[in-house]
C-alpha positions as CSV (number, residue, x, y, z in Angstrom):
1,X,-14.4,-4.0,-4.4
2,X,-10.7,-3.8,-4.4
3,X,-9.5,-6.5,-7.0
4,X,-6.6,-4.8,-9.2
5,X,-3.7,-2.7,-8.3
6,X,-3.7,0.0,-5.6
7,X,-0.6,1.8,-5.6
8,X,1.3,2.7,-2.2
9,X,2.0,6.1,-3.3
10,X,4.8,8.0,-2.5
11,X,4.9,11.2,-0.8
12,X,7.0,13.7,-2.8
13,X,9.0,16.5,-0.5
14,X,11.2,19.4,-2.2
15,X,13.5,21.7,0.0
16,X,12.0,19.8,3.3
17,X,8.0,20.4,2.2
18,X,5.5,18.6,0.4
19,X,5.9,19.0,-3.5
20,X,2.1,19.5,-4.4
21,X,2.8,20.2,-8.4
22,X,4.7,16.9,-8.0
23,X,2.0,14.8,-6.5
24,X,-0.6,15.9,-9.1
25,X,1.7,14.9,-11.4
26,X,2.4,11.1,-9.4
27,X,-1.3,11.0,-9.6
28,X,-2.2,11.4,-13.4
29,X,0.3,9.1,-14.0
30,X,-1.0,6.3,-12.0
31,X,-4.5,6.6,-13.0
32,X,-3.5,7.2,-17.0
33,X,-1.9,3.9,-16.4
34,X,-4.3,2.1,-15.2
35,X,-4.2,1.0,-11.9
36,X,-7.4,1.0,-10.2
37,X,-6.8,3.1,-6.9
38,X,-3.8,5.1,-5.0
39,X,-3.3,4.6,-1.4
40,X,-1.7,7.8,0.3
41,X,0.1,8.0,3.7
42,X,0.7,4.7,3.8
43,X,4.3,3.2,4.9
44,X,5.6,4.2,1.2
45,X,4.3,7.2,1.8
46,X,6.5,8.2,5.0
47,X,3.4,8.8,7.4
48,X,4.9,8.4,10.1
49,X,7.0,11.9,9.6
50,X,4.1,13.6,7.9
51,X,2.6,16.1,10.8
52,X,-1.0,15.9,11.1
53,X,-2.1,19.3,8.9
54,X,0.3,17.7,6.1
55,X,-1.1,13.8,6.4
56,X,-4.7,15.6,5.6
57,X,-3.2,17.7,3.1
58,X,-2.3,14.2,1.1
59,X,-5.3,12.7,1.4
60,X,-7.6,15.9,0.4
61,X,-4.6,16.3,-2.7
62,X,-5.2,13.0,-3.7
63,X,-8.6,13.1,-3.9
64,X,-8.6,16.6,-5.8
65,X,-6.4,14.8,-8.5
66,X,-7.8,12.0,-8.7
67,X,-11.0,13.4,-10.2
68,X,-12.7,10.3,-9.5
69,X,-11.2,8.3,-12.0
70,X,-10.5,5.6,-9.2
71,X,-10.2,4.5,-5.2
72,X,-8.4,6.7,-2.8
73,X,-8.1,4.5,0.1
74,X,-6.1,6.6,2.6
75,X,-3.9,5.8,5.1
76,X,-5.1,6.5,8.4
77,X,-3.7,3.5,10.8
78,X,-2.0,4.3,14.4
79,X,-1.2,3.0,17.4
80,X,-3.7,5.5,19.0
81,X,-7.0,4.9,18.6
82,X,-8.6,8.0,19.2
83,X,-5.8,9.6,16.5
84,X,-6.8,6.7,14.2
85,X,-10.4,7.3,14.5
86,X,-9.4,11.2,14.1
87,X,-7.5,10.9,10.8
88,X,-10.1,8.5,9.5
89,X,-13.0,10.8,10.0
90,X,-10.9,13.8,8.3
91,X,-10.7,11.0,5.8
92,X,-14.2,10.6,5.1
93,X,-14.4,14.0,5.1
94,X,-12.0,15.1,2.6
95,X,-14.0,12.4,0.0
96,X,-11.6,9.2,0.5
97,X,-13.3,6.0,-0.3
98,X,-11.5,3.9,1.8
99,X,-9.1,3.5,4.5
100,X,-6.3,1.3,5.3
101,X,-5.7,0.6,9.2
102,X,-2.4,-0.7,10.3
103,X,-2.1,-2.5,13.2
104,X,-1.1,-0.7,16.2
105,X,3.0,-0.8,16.1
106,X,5.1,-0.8,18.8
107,X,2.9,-0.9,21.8
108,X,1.8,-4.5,20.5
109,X,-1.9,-5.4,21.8
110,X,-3.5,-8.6,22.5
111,X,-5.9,-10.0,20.4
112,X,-8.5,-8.3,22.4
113,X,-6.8,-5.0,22.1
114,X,-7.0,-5.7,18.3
115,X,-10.1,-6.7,18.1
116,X,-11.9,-3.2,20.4
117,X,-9.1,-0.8,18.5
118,X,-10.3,-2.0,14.8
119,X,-14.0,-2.0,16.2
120,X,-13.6,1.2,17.6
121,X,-12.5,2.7,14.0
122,X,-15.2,1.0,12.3
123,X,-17.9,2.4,14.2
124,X,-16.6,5.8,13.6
125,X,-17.1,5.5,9.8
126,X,-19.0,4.6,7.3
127,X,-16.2,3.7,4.5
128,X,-14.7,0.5,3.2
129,X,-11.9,-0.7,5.9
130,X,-9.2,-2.6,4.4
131,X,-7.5,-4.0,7.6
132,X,-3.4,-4.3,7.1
133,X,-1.3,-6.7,8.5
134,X,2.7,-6.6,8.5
135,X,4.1,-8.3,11.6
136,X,7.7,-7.3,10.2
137,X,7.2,-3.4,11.2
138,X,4.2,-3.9,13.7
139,X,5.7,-6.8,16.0
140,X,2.5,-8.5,15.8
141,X,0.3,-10.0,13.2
142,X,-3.6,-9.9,13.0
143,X,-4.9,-13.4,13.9
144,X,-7.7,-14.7,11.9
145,X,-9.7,-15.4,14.9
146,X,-9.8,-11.5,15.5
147,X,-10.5,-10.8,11.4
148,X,-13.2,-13.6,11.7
149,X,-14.5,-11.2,15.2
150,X,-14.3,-8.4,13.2
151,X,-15.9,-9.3,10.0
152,X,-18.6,-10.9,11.8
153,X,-19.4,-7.4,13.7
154,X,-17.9,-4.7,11.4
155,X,-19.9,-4.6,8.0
156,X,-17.3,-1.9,6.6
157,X,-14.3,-4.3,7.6
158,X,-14.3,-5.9,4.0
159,X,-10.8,-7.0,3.0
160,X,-6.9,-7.1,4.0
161,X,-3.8,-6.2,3.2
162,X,-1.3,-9.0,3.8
163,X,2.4,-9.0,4.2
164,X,3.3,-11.3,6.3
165,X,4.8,-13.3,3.2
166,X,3.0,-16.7,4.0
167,X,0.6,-18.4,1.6
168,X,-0.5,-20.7,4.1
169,X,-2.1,-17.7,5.7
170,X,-3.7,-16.4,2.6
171,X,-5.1,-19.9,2.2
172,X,-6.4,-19.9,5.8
173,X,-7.8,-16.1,5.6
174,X,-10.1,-17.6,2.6
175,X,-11.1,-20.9,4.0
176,X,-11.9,-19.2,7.6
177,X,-13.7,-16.2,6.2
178,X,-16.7,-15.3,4.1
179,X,-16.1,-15.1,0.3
180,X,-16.7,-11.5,-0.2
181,X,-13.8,-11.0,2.6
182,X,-11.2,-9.8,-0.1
183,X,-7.3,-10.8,0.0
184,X,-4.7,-8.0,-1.0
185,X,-1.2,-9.0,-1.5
186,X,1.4,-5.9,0.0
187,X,4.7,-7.5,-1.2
188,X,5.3,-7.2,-5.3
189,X,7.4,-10.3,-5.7
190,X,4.2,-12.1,-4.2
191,X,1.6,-11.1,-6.0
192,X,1.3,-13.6,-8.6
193,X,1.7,-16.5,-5.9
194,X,-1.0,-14.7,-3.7
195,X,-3.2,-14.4,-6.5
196,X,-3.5,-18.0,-7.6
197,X,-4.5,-18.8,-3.7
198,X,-7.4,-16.5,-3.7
199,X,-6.2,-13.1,-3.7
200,X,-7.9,-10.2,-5.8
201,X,-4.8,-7.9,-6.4
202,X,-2.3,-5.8,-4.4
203,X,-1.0,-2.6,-3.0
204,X,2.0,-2.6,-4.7
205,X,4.7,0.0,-3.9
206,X,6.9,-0.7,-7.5
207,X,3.3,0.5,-9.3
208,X,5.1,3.9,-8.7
209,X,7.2,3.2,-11.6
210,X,5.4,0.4,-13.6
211,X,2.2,1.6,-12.9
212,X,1.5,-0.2,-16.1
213,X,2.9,-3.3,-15.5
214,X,1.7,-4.2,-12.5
215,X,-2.0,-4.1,-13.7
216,X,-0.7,-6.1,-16.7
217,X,0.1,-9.0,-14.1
218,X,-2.3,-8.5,-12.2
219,X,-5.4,-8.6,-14.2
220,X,-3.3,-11.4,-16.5
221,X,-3.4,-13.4,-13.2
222,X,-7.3,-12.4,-12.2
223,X,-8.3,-13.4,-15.8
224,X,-6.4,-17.2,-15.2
225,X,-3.7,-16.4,-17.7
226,X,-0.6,-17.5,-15.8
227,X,1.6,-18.1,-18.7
228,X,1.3,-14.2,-19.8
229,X,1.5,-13.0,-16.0
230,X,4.5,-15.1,-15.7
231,X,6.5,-13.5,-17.9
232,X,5.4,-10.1,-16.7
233,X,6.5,-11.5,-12.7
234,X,9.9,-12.9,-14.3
235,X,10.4,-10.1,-15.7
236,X,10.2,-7.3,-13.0
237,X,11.2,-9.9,-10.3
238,X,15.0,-8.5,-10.3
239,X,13.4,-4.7,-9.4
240,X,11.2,-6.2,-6.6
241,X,14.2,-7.9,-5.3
242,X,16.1,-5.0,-5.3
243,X,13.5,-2.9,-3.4
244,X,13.4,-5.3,-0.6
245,X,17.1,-5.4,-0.5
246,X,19.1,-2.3,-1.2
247,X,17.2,-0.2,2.1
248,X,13.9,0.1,3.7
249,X,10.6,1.2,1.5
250,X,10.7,3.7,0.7
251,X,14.0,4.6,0.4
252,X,14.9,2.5,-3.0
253,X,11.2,3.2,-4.6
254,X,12.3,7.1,-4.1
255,X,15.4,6.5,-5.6
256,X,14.2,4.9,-8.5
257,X,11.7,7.2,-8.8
258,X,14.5,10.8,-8.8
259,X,16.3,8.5,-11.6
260,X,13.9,8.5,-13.6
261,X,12.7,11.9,-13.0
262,X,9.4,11.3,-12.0
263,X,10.2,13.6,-8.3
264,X,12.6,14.6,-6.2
265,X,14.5,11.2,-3.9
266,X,13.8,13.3,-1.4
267,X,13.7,11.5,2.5
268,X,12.5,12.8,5.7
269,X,15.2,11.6,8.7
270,X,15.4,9.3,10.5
271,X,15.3,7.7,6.7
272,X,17.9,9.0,4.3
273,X,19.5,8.4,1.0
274,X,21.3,5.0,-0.2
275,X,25.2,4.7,-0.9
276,X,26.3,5.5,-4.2
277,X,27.3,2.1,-4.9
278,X,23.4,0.9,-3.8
279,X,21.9,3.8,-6.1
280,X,24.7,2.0,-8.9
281,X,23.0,-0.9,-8.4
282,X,19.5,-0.1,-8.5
283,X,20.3,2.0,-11.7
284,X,22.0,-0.9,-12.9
285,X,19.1,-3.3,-12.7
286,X,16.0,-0.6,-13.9
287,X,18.6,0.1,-16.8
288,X,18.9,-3.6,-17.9
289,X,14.9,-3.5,-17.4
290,X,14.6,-0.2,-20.1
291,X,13.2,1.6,-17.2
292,X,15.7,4.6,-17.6
């Protein structure tokens, strides 16, 4: 359902409001690359500093634009439940064909808690749920005893989002659930490694520049041509580590993207912009790369 690349799109703000004529224009860029699906008001896409009329706004945007040409797969984790199970059935509403649940941050449930809040979501709608696990904002990780719970009660609970950075967990997530459970790598720089231990693809936040590329690797890798995906990793692997390094997402990914003029750098506090010489640097590296 979801092999290929999703991209974590950003959320573009001018003069402190959302930049609609911008977005459109994000959007026909990812799908006239080629990526297979966007995924709005996600971390890359600053939800937690969207208010609620504007996180809708996103998602019903981004399904206007994307004229069907491939998955929206909105956003709509919390660490409310009732909110969650709100935002998801605006969601379904607004035409979405998936959503993307984050585990609940900061107040940090037990497994059970995990288990009944992801449950709770699922009943409430009928689309795809692509389950995300980041223990490195969220304080906890999803065990695969509650995915194995889940899947076993939850129809619509069909795949994951994983950045925790292990491949032994990928490996585990695909020997401990069905086949047709799908693996999505959320870090860039381990894509290709997730991919040749089972994953389908992944939601990649540097597809908001190389939209292009990173279905190049990806469906290189899907189609077992590791040599040619590679190069394309080797490559590109000097942006992703710049990304991870310079600040947190999405603070470089919205630098890169005011250099190269594809919408304003624009942050909502408590994030703001990079120091000149971390902007240098990133401008250095997407320079050496031909990306400006």
């Amino acid at each position: 359902m979801f092999a290929g690349t999703h991209t974590a799109i950003v959320t573009p703000f001018k003069d402190g409001q959302l930049d609609e004529a911008a977005l459109q224009k994000l959007v026909d860029f990812q799908f006239q690359s080629g990526v297979q699906g966007i995924v709005p008001c996600g971390t890359t896409g600053e939800s937690p500093t969207l208010d609620y009329d504007e996180h809708e706004r996103v998602i019903q945007l981004c399904v206007e634009f994307a004229r069907g040409r491939g998955i929206v797969m909105a956003g709509t984790g919390s660490n409310s439940t009732a909110e969650a199970i709100e935002m998801t059935q605006e969601a379904e509403a607004a035409g979405a064909n998936a959503i993307l649940q984050v585990a609940p941050y900061y107040n940090k449930p037990t497994p059970e808690g995990l288990f009944r809040h992801f449950k709770a979501i699922a009943a409430a709608t009928k689309l795809p749920i692509m389950l995300y696990s980041i223990p490195g904002r969220c304080g906890i990780e999803i065990p695969i005893e509650t995915i194995q719970r889940l899947v076993a009660e939850c129809p619509n609970i069909v795949a994951i989002k994983e950045a925790g950075g292990s491949l032994d967990r990928v490996s585990a997530i695909k020997q401990n659930l069905p086949a047709s459970f799908e693996v999505l790598s959320g870090d860039d720089s381990l894509t290709l490694p997730f991919i040749s231990v089972g994953a389908v693809g992944v939601v990649s936040v540097a597809a908001n520049v190389i939209p292009r590329e990173m279905t190049h690797l990806v469906q290189a890798a899907l189609q077992g041509k590791w040599n040619e995906a590679q190069a394309v990793h080797a490559r590109f692997n000097p942006l992703f580590s710049a990304f991870l390094k310079l600040a947190t997402n999405p603070i470089p990914i919205k630098t890169a993207m005011g250099l190269k003029g594809l919408c304003e750098p624009e942050l909502r506090l408590p994030l703001c912009e990079m120091t000149d010489a971390q902007t240098a640097e990133l401008k250095a590296v997407m320079e050496k790369l031909r990306l400006l």
